[in-house]
C-alpha positions as CSV (number, residue, x, y, z in Angstrom):
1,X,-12.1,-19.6,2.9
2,X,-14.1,-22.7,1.6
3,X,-17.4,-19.8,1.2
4,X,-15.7,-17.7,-0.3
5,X,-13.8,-18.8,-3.0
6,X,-17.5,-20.4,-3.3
7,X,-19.0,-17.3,-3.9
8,X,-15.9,-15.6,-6.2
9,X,-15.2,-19.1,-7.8
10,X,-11.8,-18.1,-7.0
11,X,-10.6,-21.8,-7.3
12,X,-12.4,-23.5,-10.0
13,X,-9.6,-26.6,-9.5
14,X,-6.8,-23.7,-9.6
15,X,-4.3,-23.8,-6.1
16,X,-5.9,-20.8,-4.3
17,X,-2.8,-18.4,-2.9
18,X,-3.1,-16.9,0.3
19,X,-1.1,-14.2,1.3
20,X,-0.5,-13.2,5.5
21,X,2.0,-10.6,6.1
22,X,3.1,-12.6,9.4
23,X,3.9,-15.4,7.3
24,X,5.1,-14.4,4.2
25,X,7.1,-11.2,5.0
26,X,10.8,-12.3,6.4
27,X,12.4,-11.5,9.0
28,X,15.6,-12.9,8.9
29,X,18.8,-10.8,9.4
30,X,20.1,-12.6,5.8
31,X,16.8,-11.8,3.9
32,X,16.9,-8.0,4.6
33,X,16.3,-6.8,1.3
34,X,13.3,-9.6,0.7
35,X,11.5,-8.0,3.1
36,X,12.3,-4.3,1.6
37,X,10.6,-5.6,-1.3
38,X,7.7,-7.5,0.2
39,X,6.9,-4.2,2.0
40,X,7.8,-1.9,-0.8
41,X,5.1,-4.3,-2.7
42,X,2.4,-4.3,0.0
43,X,0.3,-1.8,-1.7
44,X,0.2,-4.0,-5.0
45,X,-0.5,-7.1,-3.0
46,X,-3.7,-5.9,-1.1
47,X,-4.5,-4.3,-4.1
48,X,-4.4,-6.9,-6.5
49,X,-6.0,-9.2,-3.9
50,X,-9.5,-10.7,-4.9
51,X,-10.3,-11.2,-1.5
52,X,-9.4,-9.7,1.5
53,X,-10.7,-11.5,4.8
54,X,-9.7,-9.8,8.1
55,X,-8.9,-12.4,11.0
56,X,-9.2,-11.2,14.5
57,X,-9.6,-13.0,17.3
58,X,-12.7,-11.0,18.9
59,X,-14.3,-11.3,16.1
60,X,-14.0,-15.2,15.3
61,X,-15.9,-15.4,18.6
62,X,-19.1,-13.8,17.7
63,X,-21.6,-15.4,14.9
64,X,-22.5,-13.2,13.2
65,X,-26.2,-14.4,13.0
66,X,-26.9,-13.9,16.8
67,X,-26.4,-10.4,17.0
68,X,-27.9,-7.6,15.4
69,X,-26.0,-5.8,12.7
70,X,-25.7,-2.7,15.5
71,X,-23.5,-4.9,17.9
72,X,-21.6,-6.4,14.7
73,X,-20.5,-2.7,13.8
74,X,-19.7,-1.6,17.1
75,X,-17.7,-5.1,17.7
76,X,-15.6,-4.2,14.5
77,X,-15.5,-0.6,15.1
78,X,-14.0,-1.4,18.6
79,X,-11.8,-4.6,17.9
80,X,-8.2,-5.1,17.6
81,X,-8.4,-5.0,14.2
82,X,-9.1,-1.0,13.9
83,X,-6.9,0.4,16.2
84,X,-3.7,-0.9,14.4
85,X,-1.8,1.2,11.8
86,X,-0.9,-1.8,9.3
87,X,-4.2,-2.7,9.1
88,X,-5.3,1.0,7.4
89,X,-3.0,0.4,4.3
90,X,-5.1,-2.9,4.4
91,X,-8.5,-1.6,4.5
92,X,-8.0,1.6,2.2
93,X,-6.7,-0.8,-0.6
94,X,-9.6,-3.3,-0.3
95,X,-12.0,-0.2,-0.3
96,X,-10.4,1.0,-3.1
97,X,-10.9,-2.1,-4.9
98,X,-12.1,-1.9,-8.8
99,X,-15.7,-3.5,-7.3
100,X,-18.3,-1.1,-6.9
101,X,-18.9,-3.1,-4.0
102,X,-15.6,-3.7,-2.6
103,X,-14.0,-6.5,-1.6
104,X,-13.4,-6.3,2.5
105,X,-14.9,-9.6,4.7
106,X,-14.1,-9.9,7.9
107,X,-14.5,-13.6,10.0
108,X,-16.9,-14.2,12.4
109,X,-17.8,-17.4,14.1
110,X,-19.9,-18.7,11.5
111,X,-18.4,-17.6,8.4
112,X,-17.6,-14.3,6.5
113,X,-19.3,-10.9,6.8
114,X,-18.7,-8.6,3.5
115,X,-18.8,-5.2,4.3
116,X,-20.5,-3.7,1.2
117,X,-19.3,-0.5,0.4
118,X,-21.4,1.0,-1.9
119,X,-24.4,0.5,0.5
120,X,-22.5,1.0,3.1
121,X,-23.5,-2.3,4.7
122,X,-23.2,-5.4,6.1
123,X,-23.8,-8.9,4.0
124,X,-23.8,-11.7,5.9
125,X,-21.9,-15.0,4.3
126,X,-22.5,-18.2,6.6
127,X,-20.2,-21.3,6.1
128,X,-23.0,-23.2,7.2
129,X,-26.6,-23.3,5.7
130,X,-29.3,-21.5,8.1
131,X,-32.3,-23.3,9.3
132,X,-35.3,-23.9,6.5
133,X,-37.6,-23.0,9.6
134,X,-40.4,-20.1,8.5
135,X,-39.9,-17.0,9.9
136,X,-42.1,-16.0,12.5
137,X,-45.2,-13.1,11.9
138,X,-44.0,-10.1,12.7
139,X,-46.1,-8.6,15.6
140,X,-47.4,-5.0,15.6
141,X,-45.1,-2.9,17.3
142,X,-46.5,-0.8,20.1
143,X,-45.0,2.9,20.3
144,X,-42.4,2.0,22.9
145,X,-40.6,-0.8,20.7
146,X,-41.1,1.6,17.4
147,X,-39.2,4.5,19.3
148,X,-36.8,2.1,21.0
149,X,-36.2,0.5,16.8
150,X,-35.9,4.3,15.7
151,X,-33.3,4.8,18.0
152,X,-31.1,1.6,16.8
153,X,-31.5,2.6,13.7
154,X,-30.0,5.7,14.3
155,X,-27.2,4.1,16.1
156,X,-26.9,1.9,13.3
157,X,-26.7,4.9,11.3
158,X,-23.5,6.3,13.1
159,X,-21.7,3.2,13.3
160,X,-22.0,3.1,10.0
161,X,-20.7,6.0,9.4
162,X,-18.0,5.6,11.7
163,X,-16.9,2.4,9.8
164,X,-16.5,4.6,6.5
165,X,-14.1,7.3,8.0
166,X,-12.3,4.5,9.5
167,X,-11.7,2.5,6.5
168,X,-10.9,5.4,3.9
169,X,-10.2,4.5,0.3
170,X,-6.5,5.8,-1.0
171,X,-8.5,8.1,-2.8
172,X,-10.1,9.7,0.0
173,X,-6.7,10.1,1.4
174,X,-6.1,12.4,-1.5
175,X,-5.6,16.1,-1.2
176,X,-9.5,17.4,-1.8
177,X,-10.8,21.1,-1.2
178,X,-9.3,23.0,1.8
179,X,-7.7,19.9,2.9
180,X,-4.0,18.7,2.2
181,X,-2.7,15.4,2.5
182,X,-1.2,15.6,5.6
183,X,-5.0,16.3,7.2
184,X,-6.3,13.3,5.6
185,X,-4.1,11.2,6.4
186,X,-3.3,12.8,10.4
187,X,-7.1,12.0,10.9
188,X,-7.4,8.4,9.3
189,X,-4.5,7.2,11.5
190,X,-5.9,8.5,15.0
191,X,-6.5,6.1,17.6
192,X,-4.2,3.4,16.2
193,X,-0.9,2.1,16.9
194,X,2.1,0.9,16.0
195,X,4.2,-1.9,17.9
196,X,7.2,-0.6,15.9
197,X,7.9,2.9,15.8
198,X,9.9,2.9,12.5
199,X,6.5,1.3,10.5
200,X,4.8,4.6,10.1
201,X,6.8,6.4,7.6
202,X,6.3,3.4,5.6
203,X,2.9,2.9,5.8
204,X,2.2,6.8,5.9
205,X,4.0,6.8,2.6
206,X,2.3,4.0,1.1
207,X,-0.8,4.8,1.4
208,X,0.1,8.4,0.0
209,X,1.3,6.8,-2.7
210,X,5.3,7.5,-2.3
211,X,7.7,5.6,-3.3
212,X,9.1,4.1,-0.3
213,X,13.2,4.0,-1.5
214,X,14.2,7.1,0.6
215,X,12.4,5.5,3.6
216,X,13.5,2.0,3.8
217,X,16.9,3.0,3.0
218,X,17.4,4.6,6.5
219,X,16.7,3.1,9.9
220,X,15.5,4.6,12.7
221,X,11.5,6.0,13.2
222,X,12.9,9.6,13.2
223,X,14.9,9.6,10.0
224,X,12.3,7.8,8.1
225,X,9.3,10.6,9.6
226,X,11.6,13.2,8.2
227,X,11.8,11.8,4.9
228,X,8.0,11.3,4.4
229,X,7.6,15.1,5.2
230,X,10.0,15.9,2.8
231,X,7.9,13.8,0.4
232,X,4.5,14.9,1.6
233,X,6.2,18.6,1.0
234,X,3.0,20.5,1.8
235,X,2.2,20.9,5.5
236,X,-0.1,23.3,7.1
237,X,1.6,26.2,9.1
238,X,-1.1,25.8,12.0
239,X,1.1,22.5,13.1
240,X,3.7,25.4,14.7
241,X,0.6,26.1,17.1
242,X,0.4,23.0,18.4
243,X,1.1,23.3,22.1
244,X,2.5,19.7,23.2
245,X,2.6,18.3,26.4
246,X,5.6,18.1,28.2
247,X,4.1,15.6,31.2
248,X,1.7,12.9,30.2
249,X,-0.9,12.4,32.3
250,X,-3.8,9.1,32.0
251,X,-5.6,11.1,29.7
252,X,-3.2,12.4,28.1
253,X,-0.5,11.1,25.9
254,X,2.7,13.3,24.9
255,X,3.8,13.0,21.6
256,X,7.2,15.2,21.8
257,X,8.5,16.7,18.3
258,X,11.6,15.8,16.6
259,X,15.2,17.1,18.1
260,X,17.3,17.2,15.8
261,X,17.2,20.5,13.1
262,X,15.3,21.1,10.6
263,X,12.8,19.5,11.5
264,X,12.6,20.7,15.0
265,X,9.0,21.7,14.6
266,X,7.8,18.8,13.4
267,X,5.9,15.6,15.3
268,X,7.8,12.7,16.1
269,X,4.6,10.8,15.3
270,X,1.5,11.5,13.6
271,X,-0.2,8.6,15.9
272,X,-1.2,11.8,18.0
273,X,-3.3,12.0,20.7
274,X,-6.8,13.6,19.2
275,X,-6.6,16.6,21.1
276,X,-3.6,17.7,19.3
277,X,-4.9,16.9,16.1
278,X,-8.1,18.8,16.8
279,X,-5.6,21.8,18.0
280,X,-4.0,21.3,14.1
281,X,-7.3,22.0,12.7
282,X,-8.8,24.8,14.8
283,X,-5.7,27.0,14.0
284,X,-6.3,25.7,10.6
285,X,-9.4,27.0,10.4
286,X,-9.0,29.9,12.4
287,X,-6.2,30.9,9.5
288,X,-9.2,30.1,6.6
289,X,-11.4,32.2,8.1
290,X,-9.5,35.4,8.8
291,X,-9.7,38.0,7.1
292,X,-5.7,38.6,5.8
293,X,-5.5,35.6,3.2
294,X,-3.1,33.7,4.3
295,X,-0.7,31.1,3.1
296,X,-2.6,28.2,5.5
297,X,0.1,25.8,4.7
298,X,4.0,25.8,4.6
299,X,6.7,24.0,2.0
300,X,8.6,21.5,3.7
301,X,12.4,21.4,2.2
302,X,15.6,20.1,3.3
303,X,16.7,23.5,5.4
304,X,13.2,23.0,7.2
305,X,9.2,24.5,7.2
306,X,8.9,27.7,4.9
307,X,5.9,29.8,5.8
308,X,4.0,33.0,5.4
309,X,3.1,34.4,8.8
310,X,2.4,37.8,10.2
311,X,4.5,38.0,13.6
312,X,6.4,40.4,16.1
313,X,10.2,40.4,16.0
314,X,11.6,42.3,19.6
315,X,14.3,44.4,19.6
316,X,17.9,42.5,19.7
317,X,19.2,43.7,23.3
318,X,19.0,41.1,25.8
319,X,15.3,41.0,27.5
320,X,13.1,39.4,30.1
321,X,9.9,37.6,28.9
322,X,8.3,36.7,32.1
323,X,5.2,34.5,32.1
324,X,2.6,37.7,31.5
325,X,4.7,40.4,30.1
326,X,3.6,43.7,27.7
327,X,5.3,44.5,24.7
328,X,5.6,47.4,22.8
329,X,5.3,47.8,19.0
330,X,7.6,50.8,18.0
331,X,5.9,52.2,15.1
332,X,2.5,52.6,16.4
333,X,3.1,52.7,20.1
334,X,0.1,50.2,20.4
335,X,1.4,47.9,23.8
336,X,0.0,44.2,24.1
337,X,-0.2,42.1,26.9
338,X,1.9,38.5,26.3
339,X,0.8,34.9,28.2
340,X,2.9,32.2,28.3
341,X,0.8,28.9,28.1
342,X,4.0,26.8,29.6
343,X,7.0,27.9,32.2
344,X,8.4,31.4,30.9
345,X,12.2,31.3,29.9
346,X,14.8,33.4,31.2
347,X,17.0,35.9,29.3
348,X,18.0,35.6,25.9
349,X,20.9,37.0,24.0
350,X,19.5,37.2,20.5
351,X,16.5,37.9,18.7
352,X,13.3,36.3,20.2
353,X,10.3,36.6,18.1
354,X,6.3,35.8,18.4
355,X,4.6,34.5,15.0
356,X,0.6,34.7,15.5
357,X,-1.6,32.0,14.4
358,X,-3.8,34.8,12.8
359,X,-3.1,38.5,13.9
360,X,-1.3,40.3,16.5
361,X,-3.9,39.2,18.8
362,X,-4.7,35.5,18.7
363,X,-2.4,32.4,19.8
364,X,1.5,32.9,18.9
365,X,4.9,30.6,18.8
366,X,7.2,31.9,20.7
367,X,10.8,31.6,18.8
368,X,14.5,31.9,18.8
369,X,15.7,33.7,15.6
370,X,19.4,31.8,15.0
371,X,20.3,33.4,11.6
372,X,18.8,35.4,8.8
373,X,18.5,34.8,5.1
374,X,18.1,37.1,1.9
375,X,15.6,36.1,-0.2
376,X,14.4,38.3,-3.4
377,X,12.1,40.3,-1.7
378,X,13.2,40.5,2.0
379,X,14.6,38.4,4.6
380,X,13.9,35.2,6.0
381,X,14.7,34.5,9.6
382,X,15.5,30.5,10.8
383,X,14.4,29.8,13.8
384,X,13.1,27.9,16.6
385,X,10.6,27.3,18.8
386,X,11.1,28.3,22.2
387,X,7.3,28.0,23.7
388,X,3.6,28.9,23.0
389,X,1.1,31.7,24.0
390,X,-1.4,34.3,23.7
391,X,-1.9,37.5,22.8
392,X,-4.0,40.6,23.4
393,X,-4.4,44.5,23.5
394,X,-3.0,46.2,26.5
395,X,-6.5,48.4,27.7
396,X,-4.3,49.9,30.8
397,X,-0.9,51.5,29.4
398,X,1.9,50.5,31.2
399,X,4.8,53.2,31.5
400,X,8.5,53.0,32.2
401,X,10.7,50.5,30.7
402,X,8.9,47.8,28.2
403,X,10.4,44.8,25.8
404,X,9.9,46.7,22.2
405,X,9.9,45.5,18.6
406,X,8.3,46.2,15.1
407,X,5.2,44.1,13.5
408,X,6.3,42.2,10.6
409,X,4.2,42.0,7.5
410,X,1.1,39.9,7.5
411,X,3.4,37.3,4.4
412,X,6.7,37.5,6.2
413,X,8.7,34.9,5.1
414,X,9.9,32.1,8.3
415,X,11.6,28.9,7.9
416,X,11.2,27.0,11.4
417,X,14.2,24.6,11.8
């Protein structure tokens, strides 16, 4: 602290204040509200903040003159420090500091590191003056030791690089292009966590720039998760494509959606395991780059997820969908051959109904139609989702009795509850 309020002259014979969320939010039963304002205030704090020094305890181990700045980025890339959720509201605030060159340190054994952001660096700080000693002549470098410095310099390069999508500025978490908010923000939280469930609305919201009232004034993770939707409001269709686990395996954590209608089809959690995210934006870009123009995202209300989607709706009678089944579209007599990706489900006594991720053949969401609604221009079925799968053209055609339906419209209105 004593080097940098050196450097800032942040003291000049002024009390220097010091703000640690450990410390200074409460947590006592009596002081509820106090801490709904400290963390309703967060944003402004880090904001505001002339300095923001990280402390973890890795990296107060290390000095931060004895290794090369290639091991210092990969130390912070892979510390503590990154993988926790709190800690991106921390760094996206500091980044987005009113310095060109930001205003992020982090602690190492001898004294701060800045992280520059405009050069996209590191600037070393010691507490402790170096040694006056010259510097030794550098030798000629033989072509082994130049390729071997090329390489490290590309490594360098992606760390680099990897510390800049890691520590996003709330501005970069801004809807830009083809991307919404919910992608920018589902890909700056990956691979951190959360010791408390019920944090991530907050900070999801924060750094979204919400106001965090509807949030903190309910309790539990999954009622605070459905608010932020509500607030984010735009949320890409694809997300209905997203075929989650139902066993988790080492590799592979399951992140289960909600239970309770409307919001049935939505994460419990965007702390998802990568693989589902990367799912989120395949079908995302599969839908941007067909050749119907679809609506690639949905409007997230109070009733549930209002989308645009061409699908299949089978005829009402009670039916079989066993795991490979072919179906038959009424109008054209075109049959298509229907996968299951999980365990086939028995009977049904309504309306079951596939919406494809693109057309008739590509992945589909299998779902259960529960009621209808009339809208100005057609009807909108609620529904929900009962399982996912694939599509394709029958080549053999099958004869006798088949499951039968009608295509729907390539913008047929859903609203997944």
């Amino acid at each position: 602290m004593t080097a940098l309020s050196s450097i800032h002259r942040v003291t000049r014979y002024r009390p220097m204040a010091l703000w640690i969320d450990t410390l200074c939010i409460p947590v006592a039963p009596h002081l509820k509200e106090y801490r709904k304002l400290a963390i309703r205030l967060l944003g402004q704090t880090f904001y505001d903040a002339k300095i923001v020094l990280v402390l973890d305890r890795e990296l107060c181990s290390v000095g931060s003159q004895k290794v090369s700045d290639l091991e210092l980025g990969i130390r912070i890339v892979s510390g503590g420090w990154m993988k926790r959720l709190w800690t991106l509201q921390e760094a996206a605030l500091s980044v987005e500091s009113k310095s060109s060159l930001g205003k992020m340190y982090f602690q190492m054994g001898d004294g701060p590191v800045h992280w520059n952001k405009l050069l996209h660096t590191f600037q070393h700080m010691p507490s402790k003056p170096t040694s006056s000693k010259p510097l030794p002549h550098p030798r000629k470098l033989t072509a082994l030791a130049s390729n071997v410095q090329e390489i490290k310099e590309v490594l360098l390069f992606g760390v680099e690089d990897s510390i800049i999508g890691r520590l996003p500025s709330v501005s970069d978490l801004q809807p830009w292009g083809w991307d919404i908010q919910f992608q920018r923000l589902a890909r700056a939280v990956q691979n951190r966590t959360s010791s408390k469930s019920e944090d991530e609305a907050i900070c999801l919201a924060s750094l979204a720039e919400f106001d965090l009232s509807n949030i903190l004034s309910v309790q539990t993770a999954e009622e605070r998760m459905q608010h932020f939707y509500l607030l984010l409001r735009e949320i890409p269709a694809a997300i209905i494509f997203v075929q989650l686990p139902i066993f988790s395996t080492p590799d592979h954590i399951p992140t289960p959606n909600m239970k309770n209608a409307p919001f049935r089809w939505a994460p419990r959690s965007l702390l998802l395991h990568l693989t589902e995210v990367m799912n989120v934006h395949l079908a995302y870009a599969a839908q941007r780059f067909a050749e119907a123009e679809y609506r690639m995202y949905g409007i997230c209300e109070p009733d549930g997820l209002h989308i645009e989607q061409e699908g299949f709706v089978f005829q009402p009678e009670e039916m079989i969908l066993y795991p490979t089944c072919v179906f038959e579209d009424v109008d054209s007599k075109e049959q298509y051959c229907l996968t299951w990706y999980g365990p086939a489900l028995g009977s049904f006594h309504r309306e079951v109904a596939l919406i494809f991720e693109t057309t008739i053949c590509s992945k589909v969401a299998i779902v259960h139609i529960e009621k209808r609604c009339s809208r100005e221009n057609g009807t909108e079925p609620y529904e929900t989702i009962l399982g996912h799968g694939s599509v394709s053209i029958q080549e053999e055609p099958v004869h006798g009795e088949l499951v039968k339906g009608i295509l729907t419209p390539f913008n047929q209105k859903w609203c997944l509850a």
